[in-house]
N, C-alpha and C positions, 0 to 999 in steps of 0.2 A: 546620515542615511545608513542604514544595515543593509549588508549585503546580501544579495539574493539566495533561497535556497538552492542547493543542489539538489535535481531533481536527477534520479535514477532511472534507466529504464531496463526493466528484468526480462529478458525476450527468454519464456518457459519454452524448450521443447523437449527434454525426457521425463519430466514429472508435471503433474496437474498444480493448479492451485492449492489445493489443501494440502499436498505434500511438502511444498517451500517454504508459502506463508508461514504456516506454524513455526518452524525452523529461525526465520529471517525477524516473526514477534520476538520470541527469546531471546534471540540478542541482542533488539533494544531492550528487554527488559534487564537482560545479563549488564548493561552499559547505565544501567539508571535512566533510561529513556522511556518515556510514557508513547505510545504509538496510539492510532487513531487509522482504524479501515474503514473507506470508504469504495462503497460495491453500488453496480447499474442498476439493483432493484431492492427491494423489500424482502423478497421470496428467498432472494443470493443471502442480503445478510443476514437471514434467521436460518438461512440454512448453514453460514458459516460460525454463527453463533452457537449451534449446536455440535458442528464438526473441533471446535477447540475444546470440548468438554471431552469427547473421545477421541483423540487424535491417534495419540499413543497413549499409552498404558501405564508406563514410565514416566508421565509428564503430567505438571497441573501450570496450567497458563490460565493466572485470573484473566478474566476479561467480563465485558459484559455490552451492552447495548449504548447508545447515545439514551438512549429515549425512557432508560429507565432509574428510578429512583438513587439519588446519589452517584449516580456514572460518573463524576467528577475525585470518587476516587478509587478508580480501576484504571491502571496500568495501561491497558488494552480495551477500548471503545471501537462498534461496529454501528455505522448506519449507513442506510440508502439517501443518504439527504447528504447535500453541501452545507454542513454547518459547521457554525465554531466548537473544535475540540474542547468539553468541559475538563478534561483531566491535564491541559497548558502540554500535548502532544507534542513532541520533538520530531515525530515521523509519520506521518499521513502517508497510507499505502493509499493507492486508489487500483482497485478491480473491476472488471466482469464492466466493462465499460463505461465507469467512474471516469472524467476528462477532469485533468488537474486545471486544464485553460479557461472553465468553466465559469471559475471564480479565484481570478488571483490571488484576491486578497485571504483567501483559503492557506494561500503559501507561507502568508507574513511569518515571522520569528521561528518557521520550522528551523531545525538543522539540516533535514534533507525532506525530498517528497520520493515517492516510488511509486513508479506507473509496471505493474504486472502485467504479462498479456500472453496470452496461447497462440505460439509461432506456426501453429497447427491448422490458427483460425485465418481464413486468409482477410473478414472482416476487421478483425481486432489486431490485424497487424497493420493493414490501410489505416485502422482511425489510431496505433500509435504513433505512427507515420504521421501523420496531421498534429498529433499535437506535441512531436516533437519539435517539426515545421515551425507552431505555434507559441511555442515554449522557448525556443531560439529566437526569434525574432522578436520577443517582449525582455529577449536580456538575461534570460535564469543561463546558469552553465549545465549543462544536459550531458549525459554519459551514458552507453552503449553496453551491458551487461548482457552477455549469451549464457544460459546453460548448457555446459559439455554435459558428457556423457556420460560423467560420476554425479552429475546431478550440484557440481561446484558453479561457481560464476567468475568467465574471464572477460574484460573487462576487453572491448572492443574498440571502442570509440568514445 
């Protein structure tokens, strides 16, 4: 039996999404890790699809869609759907109210999952509350991630 992924959880409150994300892709890709972002909509992931083509200036982070041609070899895959990573993903983020609980078997063979969420949003902090809840109680080992105030991650819980 393989043991469960460690799921993450990134509680954002001095930068947005598109500030960390980008950041936190790089060094799975920095570690030889293929990553796989899953986002609440359609409209999120073509809009995050386009935010990693300009992020910074200084940076080219392949990536590309689930949905398009050959996506099985980019690095970094983006869809609004629960499905199986074509490029054998080691890190499945889930955003913008992506639920890891969703589909367990979503988790198999990662090496970790990461649930992001805006500490901002008092929505998106209730439903990561649930499926931490959630996530605990099916068995995964779960960890508590805050961002201070340099925009680092200490490690809470």
């Amino acid at each position: 039996m393989t043991m469960p992924a460690d799921i993450f959880f990134y509680h954002l409150q001095m930068q947005p999404l598109e500030g960390t994300l980008p950041l936190l892709l790089e060094k799975c890709v920095e570690k030889g890790w293929s990553a796989f972002v899953q986002t609440g909509s359609h409209e999120r992931a073509t809009a995050l699809d386009n935010h990693l083509w300009t992020w910074r200036e200084d940076s080219f982070l392949a990536h590309g869609m689930a949905s398009m041609a050959h996506a099985g070899r980019q690095p970094v895959l983006i869809a609004s759907e629960g499905i199986k990573a074509e490029n054998g993903a080691a890190v499945r983020f889930f955003v913008d109210g992506a639920k890891p609980e969703s589909d367990l078997t979503l988790l198999e063979g990662l090496e970790r999952a990461i649930l992001m969420f805006d500490g901002n949003d008092h929505e998106a902090l209730q439903a990561a509350r649930q499926s931490w809840r959630a996530l605990k109680e099916a068995g995964f080992p779960v960890t508590y991630w805050q961002q201070s105030e340099r925009g680092g991650w200490q490690k809470k819980a």
